[in-house]
C-alpha positions in Angstrom: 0.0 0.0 0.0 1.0 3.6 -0.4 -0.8 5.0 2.3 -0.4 4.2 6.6 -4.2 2.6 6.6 -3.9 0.2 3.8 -0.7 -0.7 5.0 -2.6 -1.5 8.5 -5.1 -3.0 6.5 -2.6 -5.2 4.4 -0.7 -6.7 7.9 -4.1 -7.1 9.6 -5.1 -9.5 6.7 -1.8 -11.4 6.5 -2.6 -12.3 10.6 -5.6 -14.0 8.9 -8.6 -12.7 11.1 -12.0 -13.6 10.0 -13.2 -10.2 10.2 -11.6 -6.5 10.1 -13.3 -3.3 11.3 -12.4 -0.1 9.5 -12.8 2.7 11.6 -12.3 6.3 10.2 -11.4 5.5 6.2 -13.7 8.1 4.4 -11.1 7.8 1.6 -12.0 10.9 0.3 -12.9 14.9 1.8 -15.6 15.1 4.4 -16.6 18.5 5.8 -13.9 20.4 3.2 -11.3 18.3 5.2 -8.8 15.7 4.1 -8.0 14.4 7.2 -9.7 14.4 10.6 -7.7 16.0 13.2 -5.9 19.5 12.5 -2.7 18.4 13.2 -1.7 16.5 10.1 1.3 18.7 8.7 0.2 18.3 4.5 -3.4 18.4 3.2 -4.0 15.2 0.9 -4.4 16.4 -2.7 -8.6 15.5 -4.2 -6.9 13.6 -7.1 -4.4 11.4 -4.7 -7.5 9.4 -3.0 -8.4 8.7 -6.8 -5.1 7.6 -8.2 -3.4 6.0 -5.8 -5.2 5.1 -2.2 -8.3 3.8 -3.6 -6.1 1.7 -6.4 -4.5 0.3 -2.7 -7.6 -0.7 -1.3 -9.0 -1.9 -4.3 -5.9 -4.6 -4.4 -7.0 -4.8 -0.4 -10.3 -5.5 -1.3 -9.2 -8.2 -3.8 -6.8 -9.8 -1.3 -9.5 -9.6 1.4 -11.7 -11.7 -0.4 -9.2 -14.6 -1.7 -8.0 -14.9 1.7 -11.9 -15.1 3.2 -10.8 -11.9 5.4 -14.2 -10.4 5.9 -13.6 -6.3 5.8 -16.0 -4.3 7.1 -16.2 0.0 6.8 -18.0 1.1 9.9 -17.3 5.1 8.1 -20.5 6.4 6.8 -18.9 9.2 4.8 -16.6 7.2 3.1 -16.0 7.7 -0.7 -14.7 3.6 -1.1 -17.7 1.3 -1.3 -15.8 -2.2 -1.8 -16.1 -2.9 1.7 -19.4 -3.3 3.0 -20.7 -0.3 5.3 -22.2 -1.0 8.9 -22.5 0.8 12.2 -20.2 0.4 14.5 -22.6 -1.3 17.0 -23.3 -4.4 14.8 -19.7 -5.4 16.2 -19.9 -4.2 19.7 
């Protein structure tokens, strides 16, 4: 992966869970912002979550699957449908 949460994504599915809860990965702008917190030093470029991080997850996605890693997105907002959507509280 090119990016810190694919690369979290990629060794959580090599420790060969049955599931994986994503947490946060909008994978895109939400509320004008690129990233969550303020104190992330660069603003992520529109075009970057298009040409390269959703390429990543994409391969993630792919992996996931053959590997019968279940990956859910628990991120309402996010731009990267591959992974099916669910609240939170379905896993709590």
């Amino acid at each position: 992966g090119n990016n810190s949460g694919a690369m979290a994504i990629n060794f959580a599915i090599n420790l060969r869970p049955s599931r994986i809860i994503l947490l946060g990965f909008d994978l895109g702008y939400v509320a004008g912002k690129s990233h969550y917190h303020d104190t992330h030093q660069t603003i992520t470029d529109r075009s970057v979550y298009e040409t390269l991080f959703k390429p990543s997850f994409e391969a993630l996605a792919d992996e996931s699957m053959n590997l019968g890693v279940k990956i859910f997105n628990c991120s309402f907002d996010s731009q990267f449908k591959r992974f099916p959507i669910r609240s939170i509280n379905e896993f709590l």
